[in-house]
N, C-alpha and C positions, 0 to 999 in steps of 0.2 A: 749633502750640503756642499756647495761652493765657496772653500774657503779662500779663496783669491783676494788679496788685499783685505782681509782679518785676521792672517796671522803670517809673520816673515822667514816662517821657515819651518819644517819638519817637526823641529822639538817642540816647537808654539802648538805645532796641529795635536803636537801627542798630549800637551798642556791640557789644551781643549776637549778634545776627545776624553779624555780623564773625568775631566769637571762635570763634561755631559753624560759619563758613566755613573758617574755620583748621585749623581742629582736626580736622572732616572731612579736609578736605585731608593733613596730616600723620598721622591713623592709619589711613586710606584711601586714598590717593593719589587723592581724586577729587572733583570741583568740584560744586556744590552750586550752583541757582540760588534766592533766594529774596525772599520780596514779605510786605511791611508794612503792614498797612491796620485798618481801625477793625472786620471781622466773617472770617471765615473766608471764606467768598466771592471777595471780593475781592480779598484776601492770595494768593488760589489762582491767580486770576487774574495778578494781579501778578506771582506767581513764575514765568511765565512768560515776562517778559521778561528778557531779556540773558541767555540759555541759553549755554553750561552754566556760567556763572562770573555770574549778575547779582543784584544787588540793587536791589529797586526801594520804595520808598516812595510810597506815596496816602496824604496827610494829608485829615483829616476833609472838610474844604471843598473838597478838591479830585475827590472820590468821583465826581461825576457829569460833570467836567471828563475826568476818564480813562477812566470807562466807556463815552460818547458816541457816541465814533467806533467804537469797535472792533465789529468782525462779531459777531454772533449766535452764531456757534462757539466764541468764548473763554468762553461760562458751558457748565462743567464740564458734562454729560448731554443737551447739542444736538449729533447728530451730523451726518449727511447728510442724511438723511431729513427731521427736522426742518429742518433748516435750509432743505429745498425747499419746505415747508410753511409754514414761516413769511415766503420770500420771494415764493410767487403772493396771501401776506396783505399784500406791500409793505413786511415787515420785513424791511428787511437788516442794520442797525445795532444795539448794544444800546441806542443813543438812541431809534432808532425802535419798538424793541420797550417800552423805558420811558415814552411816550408814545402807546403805546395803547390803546384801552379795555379793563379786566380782562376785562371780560362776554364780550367779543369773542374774548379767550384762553382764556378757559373752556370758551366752549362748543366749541372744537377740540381742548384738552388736558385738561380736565377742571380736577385740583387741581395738576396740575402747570404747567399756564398760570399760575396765582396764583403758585408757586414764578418762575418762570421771569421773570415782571412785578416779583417782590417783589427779584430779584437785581440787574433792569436797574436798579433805582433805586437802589441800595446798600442794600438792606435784607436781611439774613438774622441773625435769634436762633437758630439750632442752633449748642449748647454745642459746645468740641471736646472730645472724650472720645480719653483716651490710655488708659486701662484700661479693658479690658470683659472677658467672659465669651461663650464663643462660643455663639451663642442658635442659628445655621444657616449653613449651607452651602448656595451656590447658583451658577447660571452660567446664563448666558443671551446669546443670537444676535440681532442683529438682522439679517436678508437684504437684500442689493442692492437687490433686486427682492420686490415683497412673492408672496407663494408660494401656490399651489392645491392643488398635487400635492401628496398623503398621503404619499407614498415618500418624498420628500420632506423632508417635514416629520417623517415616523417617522425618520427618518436624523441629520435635527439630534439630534431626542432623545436617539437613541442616541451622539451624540457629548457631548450634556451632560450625559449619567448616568455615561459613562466619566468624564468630567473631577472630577463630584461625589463618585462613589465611590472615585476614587482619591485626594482631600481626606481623606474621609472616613476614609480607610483611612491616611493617612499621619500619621494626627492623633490615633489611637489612640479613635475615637469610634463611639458606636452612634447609630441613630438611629429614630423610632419614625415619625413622621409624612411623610409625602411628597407635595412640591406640585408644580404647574405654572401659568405665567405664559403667556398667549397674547394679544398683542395686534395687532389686526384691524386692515386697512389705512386704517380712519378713525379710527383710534388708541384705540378703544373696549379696554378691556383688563380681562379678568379673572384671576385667581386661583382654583384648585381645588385642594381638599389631600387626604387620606385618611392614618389613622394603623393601623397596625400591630398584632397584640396585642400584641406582645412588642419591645424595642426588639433592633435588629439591624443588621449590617452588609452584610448581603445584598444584591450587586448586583441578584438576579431580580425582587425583593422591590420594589425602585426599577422595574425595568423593565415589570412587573405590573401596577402604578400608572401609572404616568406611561401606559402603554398605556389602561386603564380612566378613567382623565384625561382623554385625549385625545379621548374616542370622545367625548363631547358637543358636541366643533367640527369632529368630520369632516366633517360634512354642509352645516357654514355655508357661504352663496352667497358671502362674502369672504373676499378672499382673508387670507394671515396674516403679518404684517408681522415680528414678534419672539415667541421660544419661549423658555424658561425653566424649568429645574426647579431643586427646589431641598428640602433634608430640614433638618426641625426635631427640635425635642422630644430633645435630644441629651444623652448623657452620656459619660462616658468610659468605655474597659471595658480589662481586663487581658487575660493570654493565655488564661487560662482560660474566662473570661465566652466571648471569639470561638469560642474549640473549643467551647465546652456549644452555641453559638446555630449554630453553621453544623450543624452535624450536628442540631438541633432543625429546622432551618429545611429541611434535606436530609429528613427524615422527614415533614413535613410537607406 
């Protein structure tokens, strides 16, 4: 939540924060943990402490007092992987990550090193947005072990076109455009998409694609770290739009 011009100050927020612990509590029966800080970030971070019932407060000055110590894993999208990567670079702290050269993060992570630098220092501007418009549907795997084998790899796909198309399908949506996400075990990471004539909910139509996607990294000599597909260009459709388009998409 964006409390900007709803409450004038810290205590107000803790005020708040209370009431909305309560209230959970009483028309849910279930405890809520949650964190107070000056960007979204942070607050996420925070709310991580004193599970499943805590509140925690990081007042401005004190941002980089509380970020310091803690592991590399409490910023939300460092999983394992990364976190093995950024500890043979001698980061293991977000102190130690906020104290190290951008350059040096970049050229391992790309734009997401600058992300990753800009959070250890408390810095993040992404607005939080409570209303949108579903713009896509996507799902994606990162592996243990980064991966060679094709079977493999055609097997995740095929578990993340199930998981996508039954989104798709439970959301009452069509969808024209179809992508995939493949990032290589040096963390180098592309995107490929391909769109449709016609928008549709055809799982074969996904699996087609994402198949024809994939053939321009069969052959790469690395291995592949994280898969991803994922369908844009969406609209909603009725009963009838789905019967006109399956039985179009079955003719075709």
């Amino acid at each position: 939540m964006d409390l900007t011009g709803k409450v004038a100050n810290y205590e107000e927020a803790e005020l708040l924060s209370t009431k909305i612990k309560q209230e959970v509590k009483g028309k849910a029966q279930l405890t809520c943990s949650v964190g107070i800080a000056t960007n979204k970030s942070v607050a996420k971070i925070a709310s991580d402490f004193g599970k499943p019932d805590g509140l925690t407060i990081v007042l401005p000055e004190k941002v980089q007092e509380f970020l310091t110590q803690l592991p590399v894993n409490k910023i939300s999208g460092i999983g394992k992987k990364t976190t093995e990567v950024l500890r043979g670079m001698g980061v293991n702290s977000i102190g130690d990550l906020a104290t190290s050269p951008p350059s040096k993060l970049t050229d391992v992570f790309g734009k997401y090193g600058t992300r990753i630098w800009q959070i250890a220092n408390g810095i993040d501007e992404e607005e939080v947005i409570t209303t949108y418009s579903i713009k896509s549907i996507s799902s994606e795997t990162t592996f243990d072990e980064d991966v060679a084998d094709k079977e493999r790899l055609l097997e995740a796909f095929r578990s993340l076109i199930d998981d996508v198309h039954a989104r798709v399908s439970s959301q009452n949506m069509l969808f024209r455009t179809v992508g995939i996400k493949v990032r290589l075990e040096d963390f180098t990471t592309f995107t490929r998409s391909r769109t449709h004539v016609r928008h549709t909910n055809e799982k074969m139509v996904m699996e087609e694609f994402v198949k024809d996607l994939f053939g321009e990294f069969e052959g790469s000599p690395k291995k592949i770290r994280l898969v991803g597909v994922r369908v844009s260009n969406l609209r909603a459709a009725d009963a009838a739009q789905k019967s006109i388009l399956r039985y179009a998409d079955r003719e075709t």
